[in-house]
C-alpha positions in Angstrom: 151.3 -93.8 61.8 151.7 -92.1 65.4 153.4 -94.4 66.7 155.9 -94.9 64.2 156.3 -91.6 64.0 156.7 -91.4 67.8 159.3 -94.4 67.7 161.3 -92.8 65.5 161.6 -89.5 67.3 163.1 -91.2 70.1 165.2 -93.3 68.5 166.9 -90.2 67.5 167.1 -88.4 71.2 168.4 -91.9 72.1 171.2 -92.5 69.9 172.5 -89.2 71.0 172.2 -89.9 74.3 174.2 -93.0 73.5 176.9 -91.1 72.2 177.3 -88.6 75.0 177.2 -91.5 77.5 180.4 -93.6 75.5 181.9 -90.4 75.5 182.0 -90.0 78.9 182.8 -93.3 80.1 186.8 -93.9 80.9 188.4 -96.5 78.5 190.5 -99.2 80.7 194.3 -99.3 79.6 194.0 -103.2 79.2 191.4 -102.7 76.9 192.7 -99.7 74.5 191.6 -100.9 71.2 193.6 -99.3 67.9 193.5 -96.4 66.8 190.7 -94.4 64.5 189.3 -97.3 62.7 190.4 -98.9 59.0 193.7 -98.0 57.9 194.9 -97.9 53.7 197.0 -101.0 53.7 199.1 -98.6 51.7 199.5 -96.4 55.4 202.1 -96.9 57.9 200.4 -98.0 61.0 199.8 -95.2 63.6 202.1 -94.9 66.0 202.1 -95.8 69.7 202.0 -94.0 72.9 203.9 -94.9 76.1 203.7 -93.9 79.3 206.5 -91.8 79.0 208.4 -89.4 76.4 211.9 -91.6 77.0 212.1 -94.6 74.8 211.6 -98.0 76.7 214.1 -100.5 77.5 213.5 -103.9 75.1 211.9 -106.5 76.3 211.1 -109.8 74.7 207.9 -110.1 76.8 207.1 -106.3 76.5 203.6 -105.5 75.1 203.4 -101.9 73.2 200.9 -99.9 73.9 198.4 -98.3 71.7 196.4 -94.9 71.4 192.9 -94.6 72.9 190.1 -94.9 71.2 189.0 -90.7 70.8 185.4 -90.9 70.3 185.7 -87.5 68.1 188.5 -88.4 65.8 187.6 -91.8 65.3 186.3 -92.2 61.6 183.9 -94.7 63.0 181.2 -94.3 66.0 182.4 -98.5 67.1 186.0 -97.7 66.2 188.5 -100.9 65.3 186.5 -103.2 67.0 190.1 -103.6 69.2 192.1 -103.8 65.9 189.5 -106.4 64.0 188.4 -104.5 61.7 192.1 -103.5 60.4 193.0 -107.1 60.2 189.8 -108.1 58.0 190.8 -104.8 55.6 194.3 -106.4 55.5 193.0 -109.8 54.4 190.4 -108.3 51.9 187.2 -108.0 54.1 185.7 -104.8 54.7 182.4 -103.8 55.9 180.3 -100.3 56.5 177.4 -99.2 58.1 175.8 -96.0 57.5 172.6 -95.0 60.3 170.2 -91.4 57.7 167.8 -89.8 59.9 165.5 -87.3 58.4 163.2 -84.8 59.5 161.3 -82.0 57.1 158.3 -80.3 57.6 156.2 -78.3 54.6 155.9 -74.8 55.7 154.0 -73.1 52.6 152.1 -74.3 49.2 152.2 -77.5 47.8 149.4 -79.7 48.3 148.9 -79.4 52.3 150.4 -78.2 55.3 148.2 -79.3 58.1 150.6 -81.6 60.1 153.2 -81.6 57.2 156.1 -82.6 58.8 157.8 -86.0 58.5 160.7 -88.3 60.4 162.3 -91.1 57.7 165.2 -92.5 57.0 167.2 -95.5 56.2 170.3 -98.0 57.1 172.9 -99.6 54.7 175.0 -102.2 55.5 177.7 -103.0 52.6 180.1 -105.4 52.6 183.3 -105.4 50.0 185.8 -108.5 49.3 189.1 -108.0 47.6 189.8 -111.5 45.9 193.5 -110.3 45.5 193.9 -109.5 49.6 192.7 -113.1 49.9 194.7 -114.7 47.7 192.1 -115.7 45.2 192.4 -113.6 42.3 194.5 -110.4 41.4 192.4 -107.1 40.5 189.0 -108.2 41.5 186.5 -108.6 44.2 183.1 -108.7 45.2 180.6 -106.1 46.3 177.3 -106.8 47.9 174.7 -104.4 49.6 173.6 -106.9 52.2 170.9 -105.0 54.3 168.9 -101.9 52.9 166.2 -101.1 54.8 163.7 -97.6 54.9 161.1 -96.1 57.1 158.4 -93.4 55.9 157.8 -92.3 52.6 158.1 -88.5 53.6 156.1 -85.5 53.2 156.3 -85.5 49.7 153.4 -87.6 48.2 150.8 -86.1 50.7 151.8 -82.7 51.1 154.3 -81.5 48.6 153.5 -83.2 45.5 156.3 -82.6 43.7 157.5 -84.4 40.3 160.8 -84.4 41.9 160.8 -86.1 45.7 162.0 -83.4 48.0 163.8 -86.1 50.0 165.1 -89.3 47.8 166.0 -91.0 50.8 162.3 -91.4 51.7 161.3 -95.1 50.7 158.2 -95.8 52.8 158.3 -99.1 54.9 159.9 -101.7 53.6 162.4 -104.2 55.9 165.9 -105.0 55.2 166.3 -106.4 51.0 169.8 -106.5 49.1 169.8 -104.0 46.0 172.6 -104.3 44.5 175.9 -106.6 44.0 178.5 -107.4 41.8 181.5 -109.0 40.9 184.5 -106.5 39.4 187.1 -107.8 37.5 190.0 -105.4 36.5 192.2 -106.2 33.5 195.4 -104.3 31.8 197.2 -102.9 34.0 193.4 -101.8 35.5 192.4 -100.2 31.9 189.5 -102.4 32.2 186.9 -102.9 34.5 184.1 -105.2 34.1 180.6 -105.5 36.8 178.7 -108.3 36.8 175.5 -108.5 38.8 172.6 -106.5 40.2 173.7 -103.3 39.3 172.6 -99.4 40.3 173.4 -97.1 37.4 172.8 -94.0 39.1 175.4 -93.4 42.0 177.9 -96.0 41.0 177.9 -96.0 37.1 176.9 -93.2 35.1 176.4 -89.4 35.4 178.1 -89.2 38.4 178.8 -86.3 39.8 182.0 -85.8 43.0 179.1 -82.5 43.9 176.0 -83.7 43.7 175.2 -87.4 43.6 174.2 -89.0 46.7 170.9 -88.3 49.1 172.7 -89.1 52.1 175.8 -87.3 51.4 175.2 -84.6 49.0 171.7 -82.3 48.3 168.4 -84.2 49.7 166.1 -83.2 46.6 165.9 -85.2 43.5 166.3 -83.1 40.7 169.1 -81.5 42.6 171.2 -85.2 42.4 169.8 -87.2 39.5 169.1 -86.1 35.6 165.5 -86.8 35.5 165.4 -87.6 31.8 167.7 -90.7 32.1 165.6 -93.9 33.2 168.3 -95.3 35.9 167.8 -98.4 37.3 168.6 -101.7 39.5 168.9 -104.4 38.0 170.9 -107.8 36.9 173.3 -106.5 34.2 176.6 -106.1 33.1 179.1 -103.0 32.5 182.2 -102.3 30.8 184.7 -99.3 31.2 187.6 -98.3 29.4 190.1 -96.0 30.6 193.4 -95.8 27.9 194.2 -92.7 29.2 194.0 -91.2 32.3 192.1 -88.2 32.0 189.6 -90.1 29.5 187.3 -93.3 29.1 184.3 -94.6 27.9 181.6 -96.8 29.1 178.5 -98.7 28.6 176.2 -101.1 30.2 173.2 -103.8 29.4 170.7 -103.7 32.6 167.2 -105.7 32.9 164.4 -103.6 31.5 162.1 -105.4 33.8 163.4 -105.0 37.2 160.8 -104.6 40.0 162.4 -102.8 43.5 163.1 -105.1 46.1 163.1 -108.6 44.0 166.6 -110.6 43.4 166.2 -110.0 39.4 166.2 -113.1 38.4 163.0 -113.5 37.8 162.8 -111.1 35.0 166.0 -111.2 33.7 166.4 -114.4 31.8 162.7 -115.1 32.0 159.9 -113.9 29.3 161.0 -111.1 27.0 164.7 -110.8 27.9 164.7 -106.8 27.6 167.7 -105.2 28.2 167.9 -100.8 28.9 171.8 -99.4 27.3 173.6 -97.1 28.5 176.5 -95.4 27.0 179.4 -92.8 28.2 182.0 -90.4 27.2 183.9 -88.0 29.0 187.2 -86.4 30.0 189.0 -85.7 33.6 191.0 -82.6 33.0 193.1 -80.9 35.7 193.1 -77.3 35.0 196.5 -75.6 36.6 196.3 -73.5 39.5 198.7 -71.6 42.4 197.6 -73.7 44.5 197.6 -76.7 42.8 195.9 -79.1 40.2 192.5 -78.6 40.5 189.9 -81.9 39.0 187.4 -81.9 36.7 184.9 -84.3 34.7 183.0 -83.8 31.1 180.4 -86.2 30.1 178.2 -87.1 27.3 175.7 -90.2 27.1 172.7 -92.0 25.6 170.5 -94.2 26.6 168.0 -96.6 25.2 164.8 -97.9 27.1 162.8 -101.3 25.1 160.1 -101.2 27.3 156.4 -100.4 25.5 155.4 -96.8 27.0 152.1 -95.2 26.4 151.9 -92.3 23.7 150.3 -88.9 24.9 146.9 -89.2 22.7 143.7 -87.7 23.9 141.6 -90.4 22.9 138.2 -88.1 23.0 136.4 -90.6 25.6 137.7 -93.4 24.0 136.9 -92.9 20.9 140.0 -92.8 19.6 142.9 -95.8 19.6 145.3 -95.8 22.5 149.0 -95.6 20.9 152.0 -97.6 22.4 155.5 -97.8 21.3 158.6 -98.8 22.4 162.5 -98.1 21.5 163.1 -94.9 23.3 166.5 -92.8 23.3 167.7 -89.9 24.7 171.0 -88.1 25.8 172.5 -86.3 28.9 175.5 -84.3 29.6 176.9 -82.9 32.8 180.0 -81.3 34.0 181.9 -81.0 37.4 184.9 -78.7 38.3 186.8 -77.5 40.8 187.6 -73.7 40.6 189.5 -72.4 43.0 191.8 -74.4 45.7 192.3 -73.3 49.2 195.5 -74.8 50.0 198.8 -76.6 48.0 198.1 -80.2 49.6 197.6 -82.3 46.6 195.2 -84.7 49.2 193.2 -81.8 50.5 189.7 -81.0 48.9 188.6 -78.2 50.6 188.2 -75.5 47.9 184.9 -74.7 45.5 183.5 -76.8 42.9 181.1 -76.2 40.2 178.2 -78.7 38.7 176.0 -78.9 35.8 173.7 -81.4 34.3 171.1 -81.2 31.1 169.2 -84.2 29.5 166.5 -84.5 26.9 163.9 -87.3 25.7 161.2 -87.8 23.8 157.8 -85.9 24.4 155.6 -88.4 23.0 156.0 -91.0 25.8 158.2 -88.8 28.6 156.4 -86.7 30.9 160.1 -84.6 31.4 161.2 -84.1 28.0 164.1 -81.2 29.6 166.1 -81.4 32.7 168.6 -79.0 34.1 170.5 -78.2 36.7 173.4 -76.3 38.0 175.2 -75.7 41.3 178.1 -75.4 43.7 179.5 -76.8 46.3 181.9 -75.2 48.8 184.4 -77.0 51.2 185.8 -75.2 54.2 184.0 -72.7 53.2 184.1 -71.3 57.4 187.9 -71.0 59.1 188.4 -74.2 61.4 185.7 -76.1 59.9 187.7 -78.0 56.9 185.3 -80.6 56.4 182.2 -79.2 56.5 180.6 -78.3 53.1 177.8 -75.9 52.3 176.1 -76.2 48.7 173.0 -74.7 46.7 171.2 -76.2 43.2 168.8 -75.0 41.0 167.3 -77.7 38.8 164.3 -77.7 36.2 161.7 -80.3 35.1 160.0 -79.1 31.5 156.8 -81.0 31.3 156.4 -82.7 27.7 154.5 -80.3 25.0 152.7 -83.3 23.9 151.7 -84.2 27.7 150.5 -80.7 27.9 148.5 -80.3 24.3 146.7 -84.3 24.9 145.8 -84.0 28.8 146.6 -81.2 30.6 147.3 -77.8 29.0 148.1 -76.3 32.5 150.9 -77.9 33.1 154.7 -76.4 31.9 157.6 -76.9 34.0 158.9 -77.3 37.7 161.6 -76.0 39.6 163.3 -76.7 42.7 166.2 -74.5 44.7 168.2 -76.4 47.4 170.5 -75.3 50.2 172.5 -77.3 52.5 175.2 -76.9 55.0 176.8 -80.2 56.6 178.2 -79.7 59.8 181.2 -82.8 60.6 180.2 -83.0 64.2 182.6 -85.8 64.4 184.3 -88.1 60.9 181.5 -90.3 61.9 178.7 -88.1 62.6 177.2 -85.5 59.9 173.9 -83.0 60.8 173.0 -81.2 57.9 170.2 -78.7 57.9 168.4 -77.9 54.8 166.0 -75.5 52.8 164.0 -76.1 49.4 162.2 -73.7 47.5 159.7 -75.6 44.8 157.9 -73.5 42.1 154.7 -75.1 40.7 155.2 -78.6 42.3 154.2 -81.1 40.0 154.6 -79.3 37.2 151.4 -77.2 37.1 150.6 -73.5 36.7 147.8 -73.4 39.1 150.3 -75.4 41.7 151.1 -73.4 44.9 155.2 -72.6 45.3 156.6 -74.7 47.8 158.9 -74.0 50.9 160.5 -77.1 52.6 162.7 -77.2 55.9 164.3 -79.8 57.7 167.7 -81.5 59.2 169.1 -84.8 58.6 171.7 -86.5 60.0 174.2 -89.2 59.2 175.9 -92.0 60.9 179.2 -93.9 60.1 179.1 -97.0 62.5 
């Protein structure tokens, strides 16, 4: 454990050291890739620079130049790869790599901490092909998360104990594994999309949230990101949306029940008992009016239904008593996202704040979290001259089942956790974001000891 802990440490310090030493280095005029990464195809390419302000005389052998790579403009830390990586955009190919580094340390309560600090992280390597770009097929493509890979399961487990990880990126040790694809079909004039594949339904699909929805982009803390009531999942599935309007659709999706992390899903999926979770969603995409502009919105509504046999809170007085099973579960969510005030008039510009919400309910019988809640905002350009960075604070709530409580442990009642972050853009590429928690009664319990997590994280856009 030291010396992974150790290794990773470094590997921090020497990724930065990287970057300050590319930085420095001069970049030869022969060798001046593009400029600033992938372009939209959509885009005008960027223009040139010469060596002087006059116009040069034409040449059929002359060779324009192009702008320097800038190491702190570039959206990407490898740039255009000397103007590859446009050309494989342009012909449908386009691939990302994202580099999460975390640190947090437990300063007070939860369950220890005695050396309760922590280094994790993870890597993502995606990979997108538009079949219409490469001539195959018009309005569809193929997406594949070819290399996941994590380090560390964090400080929760050992020293928080929270029902709600304190860092979701945290996913112990586990070496590169795909975990998720699909192919996307579009149809009626784009109407109409339809996924087919191993699918993610957090994130991608449903309840997703422009504010709070990612662990490497948005809030760290579980309950902060995801409705804990709603049993999301990876697995081989399919999913339909409908769009007739623009500001409206609905939704809805088969996944396997059975799924296990880090296996292909075939191997549950059309073996056995063929169990299949649905999902179902509603919702709207107003723009209310402002002076500065139209300013977005969502409203949601969905259900869900979970096959799998779960185990019904009954005290069975030393077994003396029948355990109960049943399956067939249900249960709803909604959630809301809006921006409410707009800081400038450019319909492309985002800076401005936002407002989030999300509540869900489920069974007590066989749910630990029968209630979940959140709410928060999200502020961007919140400090003159720093346009993209955003700074954001949640407050969400886990309500432990009233069944769970009465049939095996009448001290526990609810948990909540309170999240601040502020992500600094050190460069379009490079992200540090330090954050605070604040967890009451970790775990749910009265008797639990209130919680105060610190750490940094940072991202990297290779």
């Amino acid at each position: 454990m030291k010396i992974r802990k150790t290794r990773n440490r470094y590997a921090a310090i020497g990724l930065m050291a990287i970057v300050h030493i590319v930085n420095a280095l001069p970049t030869p005029a022969s060798a001046q890739p593009n400029t600033a990464g992938p372009q939209n195809p959509s885009e005008p390419p960027p223009a040139v620079s010469g060596a002087s302000t006059a116009p040069a005389p034409a040449s059929a052998d002359a060779t324009p130049s192009v702008k320097a790579f800038d190491l702190w403009t570039s959206p990407t830390l490898t740039g255009d790869w000397g103007g590859l990586r446009k050309t494989l955009a342009d012909d449908g190919v386009e691939m990302t790599l994202y580099y999460n580094q975390q640190f947090q340390k437990n300063f007070r309560g939860g369950l220890d901490t005695h050396h309760a600090q922590r280094f994790s992280g993870s890597y993502d390597l995606s990979l997108m092909f538009d079949f219409e770009k490469m001539g195959l097929m018009d309005d569809a493509g193929f997406f594949l998360r070819g290399a996941k890979g994590t380090w560390s399961d964090g400080i929760n487990p050992n020293k928080v104990g929270a029902i709600n990880n304190v860092n979701q990126d945290a996913g112990d040790d586990h070496p590169i594994f795909i975990n998720k694809w699909w192919f996307w079909k579009k149809f009626l004039d784009n109407k109409v999309e339809l996924r087919l594949g191993l699918l993610q339904t957090n994130k991608d699909l449903f309840d997703v949230s422009p504010y709070a929805n990612h662990e490497d982009k948005d809030f760290i803390n579980r309950g902060s990101i995801r409705n804990s009531t709603i049993p999301h999942r990876n697995g081989i599935g399919a999913f339909l949306k409908v769009t007739p309007v623009e500001w409206a659709y609905v939704q809805a999706a088969v996944v396997d029940a059975q799924s296990r992390p880090r296996r292909t899903g075939f191997d549950t999926a059309f073996h056995d008992e063929r169990l299949f979770l649905g999902y179902w969603e509603a919702g709207v995409k107003p723009k209310l009016p402002s002076a500065k502009g139209e300013m977005p919105g969502g409203y949601r509504v969905g259900a869900w239904y979970d096959p799998n046999i779960k185990t019904v809170f009954r005290d069975t007085l030393g077994g003396l008593r029948l355990q109960q099973t049943r399956g067939g579960d249900v249960g709803y969510y909604l959630g809301f996202d809006q921006m409410v005030w707009k800081e400038n008039e450019n319909a492309k510009d985002s800076q401005g704040l936002g407002l989030f919400g999300r509540y869900g309910h489920a069974h007590g019988d066989v749910n630990r979290v029968t209630d979940y809640w959140s709410l928060g905002a999200s502020w961007k350009g919140l400090i003159d001259e720093r346009n993209n960075d955003v700074a954001a604070l949640a407050v969400s709530q886990v309500i432990v089942s009233d069944r769970f409580a009465d049939e095996r442990n009448q001290r526990m009642d609810r948990e909540t956790a309170y999240e601040w972050y502020y992500a600094v853009q050190v460069a379009p590429w490079y992200i540090v974001t330090p954050h605070v928690q604040f967890v009451t009664n970790p775990g749910g319990g009265k008797d639990a000891h209130d919680a105060i997590i610190a750490g940094v994280r940072m991202r990297v856009t290779f």
